[in-house]
DRENPA-3360 file (N, C-alpha, C; in nm, 2 decimals, always signed):
BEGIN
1 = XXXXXXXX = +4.01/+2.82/+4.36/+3.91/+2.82/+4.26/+3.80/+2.72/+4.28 ~ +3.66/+2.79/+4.24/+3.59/+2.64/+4.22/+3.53/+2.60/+4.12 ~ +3.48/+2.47/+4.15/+3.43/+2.42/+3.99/+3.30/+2.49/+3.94 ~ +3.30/+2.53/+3.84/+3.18/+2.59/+3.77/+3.11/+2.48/+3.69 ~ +3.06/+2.39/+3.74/+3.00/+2.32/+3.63/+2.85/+2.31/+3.72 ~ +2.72/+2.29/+3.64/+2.64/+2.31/+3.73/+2.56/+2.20/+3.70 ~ +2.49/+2.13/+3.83/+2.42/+2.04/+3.84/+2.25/+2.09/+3.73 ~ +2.27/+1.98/+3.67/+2.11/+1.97/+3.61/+1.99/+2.03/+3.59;
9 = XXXXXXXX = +1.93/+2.12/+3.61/+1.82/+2.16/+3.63/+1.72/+2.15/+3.53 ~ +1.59/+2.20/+3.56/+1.45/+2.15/+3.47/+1.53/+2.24/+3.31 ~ +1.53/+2.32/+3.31/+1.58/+2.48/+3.18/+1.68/+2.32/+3.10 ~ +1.81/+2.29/+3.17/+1.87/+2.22/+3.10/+1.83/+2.06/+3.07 ~ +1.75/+2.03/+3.16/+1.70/+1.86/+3.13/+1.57/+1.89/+3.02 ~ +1.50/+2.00/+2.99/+1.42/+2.03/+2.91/+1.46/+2.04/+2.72 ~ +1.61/+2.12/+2.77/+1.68/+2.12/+2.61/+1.73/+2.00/+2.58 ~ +1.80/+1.91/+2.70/+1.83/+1.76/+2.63/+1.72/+1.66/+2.56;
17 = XXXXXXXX = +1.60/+1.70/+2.65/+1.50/+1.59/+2.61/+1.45/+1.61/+2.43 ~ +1.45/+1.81/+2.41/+1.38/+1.78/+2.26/+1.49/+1.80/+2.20 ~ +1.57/+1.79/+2.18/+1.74/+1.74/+2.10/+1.70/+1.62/+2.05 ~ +1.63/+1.53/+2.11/+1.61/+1.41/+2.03/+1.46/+1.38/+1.97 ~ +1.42/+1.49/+2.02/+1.25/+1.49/+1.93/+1.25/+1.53/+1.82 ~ +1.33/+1.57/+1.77/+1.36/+1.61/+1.62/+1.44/+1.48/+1.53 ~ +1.48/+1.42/+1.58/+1.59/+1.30/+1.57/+1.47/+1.17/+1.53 ~ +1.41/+1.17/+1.65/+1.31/+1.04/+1.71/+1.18/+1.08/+1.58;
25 = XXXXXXXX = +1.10/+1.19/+1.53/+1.05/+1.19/+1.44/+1.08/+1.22/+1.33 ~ +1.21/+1.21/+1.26/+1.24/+1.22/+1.12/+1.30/+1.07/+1.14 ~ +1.28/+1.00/+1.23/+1.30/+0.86/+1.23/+1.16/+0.78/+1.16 ~ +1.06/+0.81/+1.23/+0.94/+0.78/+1.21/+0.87/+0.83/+1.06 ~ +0.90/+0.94/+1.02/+0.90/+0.99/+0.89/+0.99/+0.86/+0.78 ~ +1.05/+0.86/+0.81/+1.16/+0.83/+0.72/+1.07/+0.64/+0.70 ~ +1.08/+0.59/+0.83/+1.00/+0.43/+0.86/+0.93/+0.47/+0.77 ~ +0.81/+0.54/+0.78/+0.72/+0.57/+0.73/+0.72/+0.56/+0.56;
33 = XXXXXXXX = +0.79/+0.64/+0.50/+0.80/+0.71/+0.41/+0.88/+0.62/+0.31 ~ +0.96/+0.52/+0.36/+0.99/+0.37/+0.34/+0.92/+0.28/+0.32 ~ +0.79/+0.20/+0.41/+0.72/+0.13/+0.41/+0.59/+0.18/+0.23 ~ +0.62/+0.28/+0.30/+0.49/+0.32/+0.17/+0.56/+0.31/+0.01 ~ +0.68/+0.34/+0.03/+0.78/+0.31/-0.11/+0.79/+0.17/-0.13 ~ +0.81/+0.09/-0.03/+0.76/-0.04/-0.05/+0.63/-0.10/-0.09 ~ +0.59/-0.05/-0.03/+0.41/-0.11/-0.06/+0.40/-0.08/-0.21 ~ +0.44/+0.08/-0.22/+0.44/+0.06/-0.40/+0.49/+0.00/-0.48;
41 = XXXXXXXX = +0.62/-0.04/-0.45/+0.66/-0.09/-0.55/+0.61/-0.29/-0.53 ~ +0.55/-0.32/-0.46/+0.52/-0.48/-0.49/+0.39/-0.49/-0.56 ~ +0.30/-0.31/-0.51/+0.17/-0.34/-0.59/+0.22/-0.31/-0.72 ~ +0.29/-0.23/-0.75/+0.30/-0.19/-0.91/+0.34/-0.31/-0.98 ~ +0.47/-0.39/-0.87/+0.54/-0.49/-0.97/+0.42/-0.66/-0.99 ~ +0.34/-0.62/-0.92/+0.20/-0.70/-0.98/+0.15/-0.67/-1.08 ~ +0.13/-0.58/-1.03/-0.01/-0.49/-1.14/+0.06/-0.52/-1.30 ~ +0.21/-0.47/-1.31/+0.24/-0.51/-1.43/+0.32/-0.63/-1.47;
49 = XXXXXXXX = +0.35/-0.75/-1.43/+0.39/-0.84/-1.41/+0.28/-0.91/-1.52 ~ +0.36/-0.98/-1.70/+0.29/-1.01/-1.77/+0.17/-1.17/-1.74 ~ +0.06/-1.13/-1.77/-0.05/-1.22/-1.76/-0.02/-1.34/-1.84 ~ +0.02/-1.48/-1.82/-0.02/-1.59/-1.86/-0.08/-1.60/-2.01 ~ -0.02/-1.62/-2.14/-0.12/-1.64/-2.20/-0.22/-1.76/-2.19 ~ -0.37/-1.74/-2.25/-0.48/-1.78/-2.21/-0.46/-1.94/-2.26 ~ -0.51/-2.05/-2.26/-0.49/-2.17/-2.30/-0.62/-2.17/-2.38 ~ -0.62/-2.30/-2.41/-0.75/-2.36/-2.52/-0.89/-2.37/-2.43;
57 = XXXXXXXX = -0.81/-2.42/-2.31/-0.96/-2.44/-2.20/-0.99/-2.28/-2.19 ~ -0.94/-2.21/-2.11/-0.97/-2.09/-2.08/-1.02/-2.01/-2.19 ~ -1.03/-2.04/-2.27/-1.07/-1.97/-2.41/-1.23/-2.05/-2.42 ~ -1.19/-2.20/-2.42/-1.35/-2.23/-2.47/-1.47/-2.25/-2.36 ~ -1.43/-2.20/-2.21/-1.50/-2.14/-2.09/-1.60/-2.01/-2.11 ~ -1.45/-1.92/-2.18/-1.52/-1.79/-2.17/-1.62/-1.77/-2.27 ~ -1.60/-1.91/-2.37/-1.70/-1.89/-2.50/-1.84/-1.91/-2.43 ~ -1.85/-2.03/-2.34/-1.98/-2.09/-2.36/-2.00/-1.96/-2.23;
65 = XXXXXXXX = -1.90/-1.89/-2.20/-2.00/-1.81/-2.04/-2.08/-1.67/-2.11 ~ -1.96/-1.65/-2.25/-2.07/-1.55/-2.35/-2.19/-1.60/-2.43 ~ -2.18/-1.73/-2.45/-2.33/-1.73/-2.49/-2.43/-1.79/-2.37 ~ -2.38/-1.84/-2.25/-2.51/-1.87/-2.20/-2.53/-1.71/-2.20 ~ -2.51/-1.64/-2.15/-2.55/-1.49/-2.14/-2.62/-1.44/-2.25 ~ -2.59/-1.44/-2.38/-2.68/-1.42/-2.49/-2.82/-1.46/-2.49 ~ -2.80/-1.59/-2.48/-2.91/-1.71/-2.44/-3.04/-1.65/-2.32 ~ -2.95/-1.62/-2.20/-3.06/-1.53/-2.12/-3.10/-1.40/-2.14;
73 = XXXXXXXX = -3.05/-1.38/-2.22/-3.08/-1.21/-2.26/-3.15/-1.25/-2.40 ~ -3.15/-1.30/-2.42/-3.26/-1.35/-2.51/-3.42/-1.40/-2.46 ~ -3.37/-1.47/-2.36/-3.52/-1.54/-2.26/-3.59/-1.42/-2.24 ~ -3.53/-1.34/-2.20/-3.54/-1.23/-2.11/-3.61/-1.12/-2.21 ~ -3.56/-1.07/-2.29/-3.66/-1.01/-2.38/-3.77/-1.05/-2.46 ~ -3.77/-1.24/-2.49/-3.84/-1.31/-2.49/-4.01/-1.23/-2.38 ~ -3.91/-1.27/-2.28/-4.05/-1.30/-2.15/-4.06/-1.12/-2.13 ~ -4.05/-1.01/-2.17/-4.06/-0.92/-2.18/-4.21/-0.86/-2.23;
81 = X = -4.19/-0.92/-2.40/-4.26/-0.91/-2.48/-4.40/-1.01/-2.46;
% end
């Protein structure tokens, strides 16, 4: 008898190679598809992550930054007229 087993050819080295091309891109999918589940979830847990309440300073900043603004929009229709 002889051995039937057959040396390599292009037909068979072609089925081995994409056996892992399906493998090697649901790899990359998956990386993928991971990183962006990530990325969501740190922007979200910012986004809602509660704000500091405001202090006395920060309060009496935002006052005088609303009236200088009054104040010029006052000039301003002033020098309009």
């Amino acid at each position: 008898m002889t051995d039937q087993t057959t040396a390599p050819n292009a037909a068979n080295a072609g089925e081995q190679a994409r056996v892992g091309v399906p493998l090697g891109r649901t790899l990359v999918w998956l990386g993928i598809a991971g990183a962006s589940a990530a990325l969501t979830f740190f922007v979200l847990r910012a986004a809602l992550r509660p704000q500091p309440a405001s202090d006395e300073t920060t309060e009496r900043i935002q006052a005088l930054i609303d009236e200088a603004n009054r104040l010029i929009k006052t000039l301003d229709e002033k020098k309009s007229t």
